[in-house]
C-alpha positions as CSV (number, residue, x, y, z in Angstrom):
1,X,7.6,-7.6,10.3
2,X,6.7,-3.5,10.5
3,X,9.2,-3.4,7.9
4,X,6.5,-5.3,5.4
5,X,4.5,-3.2,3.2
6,X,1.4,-3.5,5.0
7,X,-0.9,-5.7,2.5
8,X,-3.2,-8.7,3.3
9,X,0.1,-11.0,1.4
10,X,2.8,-9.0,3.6
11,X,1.0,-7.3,7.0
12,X,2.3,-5.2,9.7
13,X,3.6,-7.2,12.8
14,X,1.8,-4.8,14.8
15,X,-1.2,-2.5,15.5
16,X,1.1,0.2,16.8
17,X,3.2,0.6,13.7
18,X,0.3,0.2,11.7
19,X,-1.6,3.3,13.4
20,X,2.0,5.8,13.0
21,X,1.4,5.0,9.1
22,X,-2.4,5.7,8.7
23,X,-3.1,9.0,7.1
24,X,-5.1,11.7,9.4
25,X,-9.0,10.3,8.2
26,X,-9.9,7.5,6.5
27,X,-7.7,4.4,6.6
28,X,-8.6,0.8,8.6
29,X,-6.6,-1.5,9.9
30,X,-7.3,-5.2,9.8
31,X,-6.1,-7.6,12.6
32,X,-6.0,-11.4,11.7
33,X,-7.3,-13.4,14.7
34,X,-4.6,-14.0,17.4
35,X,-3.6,-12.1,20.2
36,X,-2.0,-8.6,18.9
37,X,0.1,-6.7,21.7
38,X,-1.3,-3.4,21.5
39,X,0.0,-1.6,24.9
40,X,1.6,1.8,24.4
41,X,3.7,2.9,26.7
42,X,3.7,6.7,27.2
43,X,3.5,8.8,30.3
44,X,2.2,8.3,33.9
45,X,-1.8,9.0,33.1
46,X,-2.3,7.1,29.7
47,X,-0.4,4.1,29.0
48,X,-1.7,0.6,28.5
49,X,-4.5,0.6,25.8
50,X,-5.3,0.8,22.2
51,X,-4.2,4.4,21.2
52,X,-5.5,6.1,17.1
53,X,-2.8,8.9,17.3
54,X,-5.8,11.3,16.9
55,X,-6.4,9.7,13.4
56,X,-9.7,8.5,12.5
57,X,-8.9,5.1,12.3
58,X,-11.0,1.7,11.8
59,X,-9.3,-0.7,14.1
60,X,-11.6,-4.3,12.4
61,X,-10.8,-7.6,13.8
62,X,-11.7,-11.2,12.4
63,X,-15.5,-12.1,14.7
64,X,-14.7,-13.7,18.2
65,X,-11.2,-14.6,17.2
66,X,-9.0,-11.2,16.6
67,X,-7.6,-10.2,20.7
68,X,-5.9,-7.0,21.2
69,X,-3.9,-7.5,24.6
70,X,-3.4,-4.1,26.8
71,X,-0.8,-5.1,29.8
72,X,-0.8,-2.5,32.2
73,X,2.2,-5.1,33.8
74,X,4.6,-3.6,30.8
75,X,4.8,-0.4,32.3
76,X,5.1,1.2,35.9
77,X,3.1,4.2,35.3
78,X,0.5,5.8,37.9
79,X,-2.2,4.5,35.4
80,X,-3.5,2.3,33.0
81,X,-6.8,2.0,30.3
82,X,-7.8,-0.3,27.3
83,X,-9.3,2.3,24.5
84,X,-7.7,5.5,24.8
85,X,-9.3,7.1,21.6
86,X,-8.9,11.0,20.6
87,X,-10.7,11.2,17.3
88,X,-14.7,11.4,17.2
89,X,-13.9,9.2,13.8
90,X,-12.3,6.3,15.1
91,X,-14.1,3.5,15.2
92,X,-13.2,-0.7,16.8
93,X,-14.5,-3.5,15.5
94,X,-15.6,-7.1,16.0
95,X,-12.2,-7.7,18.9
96,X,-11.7,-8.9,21.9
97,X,-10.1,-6.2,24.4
98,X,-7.8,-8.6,26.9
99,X,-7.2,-5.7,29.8
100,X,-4.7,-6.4,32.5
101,X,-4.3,-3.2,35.1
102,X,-1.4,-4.7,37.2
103,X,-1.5,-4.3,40.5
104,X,-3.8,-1.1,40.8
105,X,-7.3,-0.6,42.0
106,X,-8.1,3.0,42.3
107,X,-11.1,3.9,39.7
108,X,-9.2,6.8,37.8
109,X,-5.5,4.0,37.5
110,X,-7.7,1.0,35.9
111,X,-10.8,3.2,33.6
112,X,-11.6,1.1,30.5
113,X,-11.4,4.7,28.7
114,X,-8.9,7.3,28.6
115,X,-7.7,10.0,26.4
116,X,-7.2,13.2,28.5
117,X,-10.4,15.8,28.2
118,X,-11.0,14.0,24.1
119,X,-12.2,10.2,24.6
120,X,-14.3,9.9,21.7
121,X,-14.9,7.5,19.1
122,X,-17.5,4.5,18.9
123,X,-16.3,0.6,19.9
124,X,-18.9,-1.8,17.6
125,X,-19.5,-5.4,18.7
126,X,-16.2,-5.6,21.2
127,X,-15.7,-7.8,24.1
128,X,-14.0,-6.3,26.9
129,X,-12.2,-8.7,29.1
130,X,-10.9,-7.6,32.5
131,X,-8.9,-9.8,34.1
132,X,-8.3,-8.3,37.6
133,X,-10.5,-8.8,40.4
134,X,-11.1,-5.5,41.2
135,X,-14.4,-3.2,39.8
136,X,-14.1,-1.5,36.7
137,X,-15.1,1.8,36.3
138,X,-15.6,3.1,32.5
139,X,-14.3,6.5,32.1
140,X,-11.1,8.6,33.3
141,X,-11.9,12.0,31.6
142,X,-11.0,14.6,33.6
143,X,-13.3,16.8,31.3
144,X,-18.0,16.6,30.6
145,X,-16.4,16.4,27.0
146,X,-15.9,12.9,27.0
147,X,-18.4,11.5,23.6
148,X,-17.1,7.5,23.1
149,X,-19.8,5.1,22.4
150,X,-20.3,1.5,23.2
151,X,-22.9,-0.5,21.0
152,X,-23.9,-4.0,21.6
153,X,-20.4,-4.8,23.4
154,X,-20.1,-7.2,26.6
155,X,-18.5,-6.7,29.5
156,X,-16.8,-9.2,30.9
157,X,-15.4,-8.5,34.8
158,X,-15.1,-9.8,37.9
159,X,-16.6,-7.2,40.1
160,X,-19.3,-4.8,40.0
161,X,-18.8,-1.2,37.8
162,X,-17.8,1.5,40.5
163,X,-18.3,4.8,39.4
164,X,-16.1,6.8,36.8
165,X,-13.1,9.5,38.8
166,X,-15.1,12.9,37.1
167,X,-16.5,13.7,34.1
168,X,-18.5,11.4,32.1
169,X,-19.7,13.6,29.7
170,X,-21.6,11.9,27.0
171,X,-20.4,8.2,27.1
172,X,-23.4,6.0,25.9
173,X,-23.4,1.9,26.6
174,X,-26.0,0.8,24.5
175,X,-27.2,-2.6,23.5
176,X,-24.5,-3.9,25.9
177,X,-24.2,-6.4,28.6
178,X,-22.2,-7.7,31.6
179,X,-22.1,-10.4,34.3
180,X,-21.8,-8.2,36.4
181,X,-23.4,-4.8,37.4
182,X,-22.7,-1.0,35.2
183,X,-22.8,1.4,37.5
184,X,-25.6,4.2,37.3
185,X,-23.9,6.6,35.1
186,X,-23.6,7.5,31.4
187,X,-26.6,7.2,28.8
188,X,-27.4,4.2,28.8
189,X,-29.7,2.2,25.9
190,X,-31.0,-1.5,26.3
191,X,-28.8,-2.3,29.1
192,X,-28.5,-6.1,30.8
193,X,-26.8,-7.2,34.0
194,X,-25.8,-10.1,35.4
195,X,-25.7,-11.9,32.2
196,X,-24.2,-15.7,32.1
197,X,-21.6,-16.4,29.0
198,X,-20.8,-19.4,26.8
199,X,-17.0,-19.8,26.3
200,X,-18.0,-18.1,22.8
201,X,-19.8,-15.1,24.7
202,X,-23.3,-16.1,23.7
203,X,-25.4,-14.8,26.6
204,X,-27.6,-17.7,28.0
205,X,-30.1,-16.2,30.2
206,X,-31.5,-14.2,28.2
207,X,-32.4,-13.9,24.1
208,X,-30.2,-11.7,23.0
209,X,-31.0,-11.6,19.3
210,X,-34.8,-10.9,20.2
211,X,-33.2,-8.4,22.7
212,X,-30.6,-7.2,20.3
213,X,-27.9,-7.0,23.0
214,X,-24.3,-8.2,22.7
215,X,-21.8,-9.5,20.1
216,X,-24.2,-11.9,18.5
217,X,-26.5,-9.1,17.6
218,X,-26.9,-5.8,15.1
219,X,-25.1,-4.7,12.5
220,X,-21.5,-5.9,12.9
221,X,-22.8,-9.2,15.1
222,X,-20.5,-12.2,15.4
223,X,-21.6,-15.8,13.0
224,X,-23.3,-12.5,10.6
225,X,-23.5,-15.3,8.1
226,X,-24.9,-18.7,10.7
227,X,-27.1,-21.2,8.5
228,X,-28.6,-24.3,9.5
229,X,-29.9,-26.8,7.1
230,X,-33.5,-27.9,6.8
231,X,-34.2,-31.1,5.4
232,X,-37.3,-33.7,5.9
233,X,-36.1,-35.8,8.6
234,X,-34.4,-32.8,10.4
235,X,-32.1,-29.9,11.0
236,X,-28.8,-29.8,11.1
237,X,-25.5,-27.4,11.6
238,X,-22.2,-27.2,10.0
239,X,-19.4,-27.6,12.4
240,X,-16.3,-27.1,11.1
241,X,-13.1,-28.5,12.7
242,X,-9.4,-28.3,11.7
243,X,-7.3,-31.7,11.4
244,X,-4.2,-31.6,10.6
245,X,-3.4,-33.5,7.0
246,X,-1.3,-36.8,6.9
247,X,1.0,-35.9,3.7
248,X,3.7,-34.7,3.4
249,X,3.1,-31.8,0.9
250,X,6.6,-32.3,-0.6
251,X,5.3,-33.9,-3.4
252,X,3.8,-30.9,-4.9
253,X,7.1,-28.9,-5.2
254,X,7.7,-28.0,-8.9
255,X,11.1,-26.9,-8.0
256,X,13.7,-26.4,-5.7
257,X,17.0,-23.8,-5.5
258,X,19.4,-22.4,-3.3
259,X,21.9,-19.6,-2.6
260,X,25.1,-22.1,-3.2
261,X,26.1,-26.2,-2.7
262,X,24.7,-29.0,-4.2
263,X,22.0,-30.5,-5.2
264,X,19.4,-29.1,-3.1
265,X,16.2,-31.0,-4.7
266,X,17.3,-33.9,-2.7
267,X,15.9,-32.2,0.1
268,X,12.2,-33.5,-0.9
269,X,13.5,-37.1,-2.3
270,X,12.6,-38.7,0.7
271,X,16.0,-40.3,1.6
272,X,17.3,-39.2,5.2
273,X,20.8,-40.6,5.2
274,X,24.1,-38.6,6.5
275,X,26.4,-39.3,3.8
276,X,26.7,-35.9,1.9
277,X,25.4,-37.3,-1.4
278,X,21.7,-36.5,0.5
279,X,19.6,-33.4,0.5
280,X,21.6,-30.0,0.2
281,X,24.9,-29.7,1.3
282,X,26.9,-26.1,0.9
283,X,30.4,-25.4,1.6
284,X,32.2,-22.8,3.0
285,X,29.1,-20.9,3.8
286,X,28.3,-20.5,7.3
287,X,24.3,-19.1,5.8
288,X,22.1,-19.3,3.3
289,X,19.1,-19.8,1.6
290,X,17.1,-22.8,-0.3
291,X,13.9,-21.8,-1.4
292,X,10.8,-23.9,-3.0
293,X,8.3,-23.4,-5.7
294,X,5.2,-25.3,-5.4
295,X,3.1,-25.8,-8.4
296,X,0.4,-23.9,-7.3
297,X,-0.1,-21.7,-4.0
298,X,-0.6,-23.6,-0.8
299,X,-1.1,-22.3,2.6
300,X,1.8,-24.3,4.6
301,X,1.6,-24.0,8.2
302,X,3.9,-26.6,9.6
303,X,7.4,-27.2,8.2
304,X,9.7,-30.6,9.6
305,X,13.8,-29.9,9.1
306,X,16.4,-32.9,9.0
307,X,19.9,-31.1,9.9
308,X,22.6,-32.7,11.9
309,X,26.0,-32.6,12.5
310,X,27.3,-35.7,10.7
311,X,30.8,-36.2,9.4
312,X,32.3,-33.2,7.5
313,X,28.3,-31.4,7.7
314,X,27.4,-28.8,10.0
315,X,23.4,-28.9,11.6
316,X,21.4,-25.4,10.9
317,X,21.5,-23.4,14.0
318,X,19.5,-19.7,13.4
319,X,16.9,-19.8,10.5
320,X,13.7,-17.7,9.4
321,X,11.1,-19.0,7.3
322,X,9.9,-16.9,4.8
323,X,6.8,-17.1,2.0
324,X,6.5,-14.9,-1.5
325,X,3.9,-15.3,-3.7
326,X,6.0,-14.0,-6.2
327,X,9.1,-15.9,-5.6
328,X,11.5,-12.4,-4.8
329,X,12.7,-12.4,-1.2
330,X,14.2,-8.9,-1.6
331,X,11.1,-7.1,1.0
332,X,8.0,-7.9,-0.1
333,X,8.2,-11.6,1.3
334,X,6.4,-12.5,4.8
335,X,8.0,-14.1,7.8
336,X,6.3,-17.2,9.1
337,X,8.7,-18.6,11.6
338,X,11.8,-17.5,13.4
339,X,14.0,-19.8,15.2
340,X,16.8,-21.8,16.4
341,X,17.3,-25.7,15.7
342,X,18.3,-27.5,18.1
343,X,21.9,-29.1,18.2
344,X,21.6,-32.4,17.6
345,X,23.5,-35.4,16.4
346,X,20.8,-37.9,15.9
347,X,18.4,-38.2,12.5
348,X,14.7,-37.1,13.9
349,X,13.0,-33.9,12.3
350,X,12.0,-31.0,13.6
351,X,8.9,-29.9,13.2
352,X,8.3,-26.1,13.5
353,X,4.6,-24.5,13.5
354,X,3.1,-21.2,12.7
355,X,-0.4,-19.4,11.9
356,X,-1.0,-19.0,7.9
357,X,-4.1,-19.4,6.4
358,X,-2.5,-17.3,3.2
359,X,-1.7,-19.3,-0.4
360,X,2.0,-19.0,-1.0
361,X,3.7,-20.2,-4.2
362,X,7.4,-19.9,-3.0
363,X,8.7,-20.9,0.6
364,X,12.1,-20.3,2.0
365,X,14.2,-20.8,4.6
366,X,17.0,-18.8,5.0
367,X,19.7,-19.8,7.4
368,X,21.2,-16.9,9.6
369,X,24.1,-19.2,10.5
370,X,25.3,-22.7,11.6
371,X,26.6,-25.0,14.5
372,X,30.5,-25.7,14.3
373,X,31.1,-28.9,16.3
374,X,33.2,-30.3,13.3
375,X,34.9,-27.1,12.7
376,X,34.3,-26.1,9.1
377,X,31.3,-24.2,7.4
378,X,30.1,-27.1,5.9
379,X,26.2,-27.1,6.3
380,X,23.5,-29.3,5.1
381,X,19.8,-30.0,5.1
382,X,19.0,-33.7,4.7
383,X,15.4,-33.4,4.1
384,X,12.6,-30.5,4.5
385,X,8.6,-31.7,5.0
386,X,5.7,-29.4,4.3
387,X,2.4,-29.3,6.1
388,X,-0.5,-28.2,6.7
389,X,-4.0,-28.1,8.3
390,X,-7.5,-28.3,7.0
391,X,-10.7,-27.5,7.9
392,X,-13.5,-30.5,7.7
393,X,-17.1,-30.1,7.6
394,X,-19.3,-32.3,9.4
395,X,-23.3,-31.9,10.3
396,X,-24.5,-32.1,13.5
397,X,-28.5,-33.0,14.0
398,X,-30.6,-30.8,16.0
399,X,-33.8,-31.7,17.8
400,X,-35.9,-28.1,16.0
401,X,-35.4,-25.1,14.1
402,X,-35.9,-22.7,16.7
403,X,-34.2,-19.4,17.0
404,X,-32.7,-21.0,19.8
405,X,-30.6,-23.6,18.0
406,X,-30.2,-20.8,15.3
407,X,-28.4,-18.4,18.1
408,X,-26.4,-21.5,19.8
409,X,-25.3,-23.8,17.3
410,X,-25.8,-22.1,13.8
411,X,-22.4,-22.4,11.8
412,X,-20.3,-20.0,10.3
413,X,-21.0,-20.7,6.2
414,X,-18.4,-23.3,5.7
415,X,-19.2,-22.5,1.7
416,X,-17.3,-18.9,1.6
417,X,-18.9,-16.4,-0.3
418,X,-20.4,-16.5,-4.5
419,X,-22.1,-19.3,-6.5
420,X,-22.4,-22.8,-4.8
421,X,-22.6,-25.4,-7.4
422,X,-22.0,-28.7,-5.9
423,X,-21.0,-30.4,-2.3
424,X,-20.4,-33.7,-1.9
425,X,-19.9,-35.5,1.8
426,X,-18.5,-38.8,2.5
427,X,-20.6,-40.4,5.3
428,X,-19.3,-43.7,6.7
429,X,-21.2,-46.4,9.8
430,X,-18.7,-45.3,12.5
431,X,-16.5,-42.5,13.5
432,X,-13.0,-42.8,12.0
433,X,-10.4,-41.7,9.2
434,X,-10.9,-42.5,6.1
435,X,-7.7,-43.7,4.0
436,X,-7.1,-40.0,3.2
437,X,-7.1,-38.9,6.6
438,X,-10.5,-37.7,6.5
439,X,-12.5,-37.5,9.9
440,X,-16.0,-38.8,8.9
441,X,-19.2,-39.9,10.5
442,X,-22.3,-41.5,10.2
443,X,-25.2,-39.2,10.1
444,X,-28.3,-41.5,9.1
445,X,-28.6,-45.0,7.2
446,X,-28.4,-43.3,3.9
447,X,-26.5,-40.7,1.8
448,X,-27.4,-37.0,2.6
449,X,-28.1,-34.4,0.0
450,X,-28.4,-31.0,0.2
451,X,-29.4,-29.1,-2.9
452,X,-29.2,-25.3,-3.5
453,X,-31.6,-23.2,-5.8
């Protein structure tokens, strides 16, 4: 929510707000990956795109996986652009730019830039993704004064670059790329056309670490931190793959309370009858709250609800889910998951979803209000599962190490950042899951080791 404080444990909801409360120089702000909804809508000439307020602001996004959507659909303006930057100091980051012009197709109502007579700034390792099949042009400046800067960015559009509608000024592409063709304006540094893309925008035809050109090249590249490992009979990659855990995480709660009612630790007991002596049953009170404390912090992403209308209990109708790491839900908490369960009178759970690769202590779910098909506040939660997904590490064997397996299949470091001690890898004679869910595979006839100096 914008009403959060803004930290890494309690973030903005969106890139907008987040710009009205940077100070005038100086301040960044960090986008997790998923798509964030940055289209501002202001007058007829400069709506659609990622605005700084004339704040020098760094706009950083997780590599390859942070989009920032600018919908020129949201808005009936004459115009619409994706970076419309004021401040020389502003500066965009590692993100991919989704730009949707609507229905328009003149050069000066669907420019990639726009900020009046003042587009400046620099855009660092971005992908700009135009979605309308109609040819981009790069600049609506109205003014020679225009100074923003594109470094190792790519391009990706459906149509030729046409030309920009007046004044250029000193727009620089360099180190950039598209499948398509820029049009013969602007300084322009180390420039490749009709380039082919991966689904991950590598460039295939051509090198483009030896060329240092696009995302997967100089200072802010993409996979900054790719390893393969050597070993005697070969080379081999990390791949890392996400699998959702069979446990219910339930077990790990240290304690449960609520707002009102009774007994609301029976919500993780396992039992899923409707008579009210299971789970958490509150009287009288058409909302509230039961929260859980887990022994240490966990990063839930998936939660499954048990409420029904049953005899003298009313189902959950409006809930949030909320996480603290502190265990006060008085503003500092986040929201995870806002909703409506469905009304129901049969005994299945309901699993809800949501991003969150944070470590929460305390979960809660706080419910806004109830359904009243037996005519009483009377509501109850039989039973509340917790969830969650995990990343798995597997190797895959390359044929050489060559800088071209390096730039297409080198991993991410699945290790994180300090002092690696130890790593050990279960390795069975056919692909399947192992009795603790595990995905594992067979790499060679005998155990791997991999040792670190």
């Amino acid at each position: 929510m914008d009403t959060n404080d803004g930290s890494l444990s309690s973030p903005f909801a969106t890139v907008n707000y987040a710009v009205s409360k940077c100070t005038t120089d100086g301040d960044a702000i960090f986008a997790k990956a998923g798509t964030h909804d940055v289209t501002r809508i202001a007058g007829a000439y400069d709506s659609g795109g990622l605005w700084d307020d004339n704040k020098a602001i760094s706009f950083i996004g997780e590599k390859g996986k942070t989009i920032f959507l600018c919908d020129g659909t949201k808005h009936s303006g004459r115009d619409t652009h994706c970076i419309m930057f004021r401040n020389a100091g502003t500066r965009a980051y590692q993100i991919i730019f989704d730009f949707n012009t609507g229905n328009r197709t003149l050069n000066y109502e669907t420019s990639i830039c726009y900020a009046g007579s003042n587009v400046s700034g620099e855009v660092h390792n971005c992908v700009i993704r135009y979605s309308k099949n109609v040819s981009p042009s790069l600049m609506y400046g109205n003014s020679t004064s225009a100074t923003i800067k594109f470094v190792n960015c790519v391009f990706d559009v459906q149509k030729n670059f046409t030309s920009s509608y007046s004044g250029i000024g000193s727009t620089t592409l360099e180190n950039c790329a598209t499948n398509f063709t820029f049009f013969s304006e602007a300084t322009r540094v180390n420039i490749y056309n009709q380039c082919t893309f991966d689904s991950k925008y590598h460039i295939t035809n051509f090198n483009e670490v030896a060329l240092n050109i696009g995302v997967y090249a100089n200072t802010y590249r993409w996979n900054f931190s790719s390893i393969l490992f050597k070993k005697n009979d070969g080379v081999y990659s990390p791949i890392t793959t996400q699998k959702a855990l069979k446990e219910n995480l339930s077990k790990y709660v240290k304690s449960v309370t609520a707002s009102g009612g009774l007994t609301p630790e029976k919500t993780i007991d396992g039992n899923t009858g409707g008579a009210s002596s299971y789970g958490w049953s509150s009287t009288g009170l058409p909302s509230a709250w039961i929260k859980y404390e887990f022994n240490d912090a966990i990063a839930i992403d998936k939660i499954s609800i048990l409420s029904y209308y049953y005899s003298g209990y009313e189902g959950i109708k409006d809930f949030v889910i909320e996480a603290s790491h502190t265990g006060q839900f008085t503003g500092e908490q986040s929201v995870l998951y806002t909703g409506t369960h469905p009304n129901d009178t049969t005994s299945s759970f309901v699993q809800y979803s949501f991003p969150n690769h944070i470590k929460y202590k305390f979960y809660r779910i706080d419910v806004k209000n109830i359904y009243y098909g037996n005519g009483n506040d009377n509501l109850s939660i039989v039973e509340v599962q917790f969830w969650k997904d995990f990343d798995v590490i597997s190797l895959l064997r390359l044929d050489s190490l060559s800088l071209e397996n390096f730039v297409g299949y080198g991993g991410s470091n699945p290790f994180g950042c300090g002092l690696i001690n130890s790593r050990q890898y279960l390795l069975q004679e056919s692909d399947k899951e192992s009795t603790s869910g595990l995905l594992v595979s067979k790499v060679e006839s005998k155990p791997l080791s991999i040792s670190f100096s």
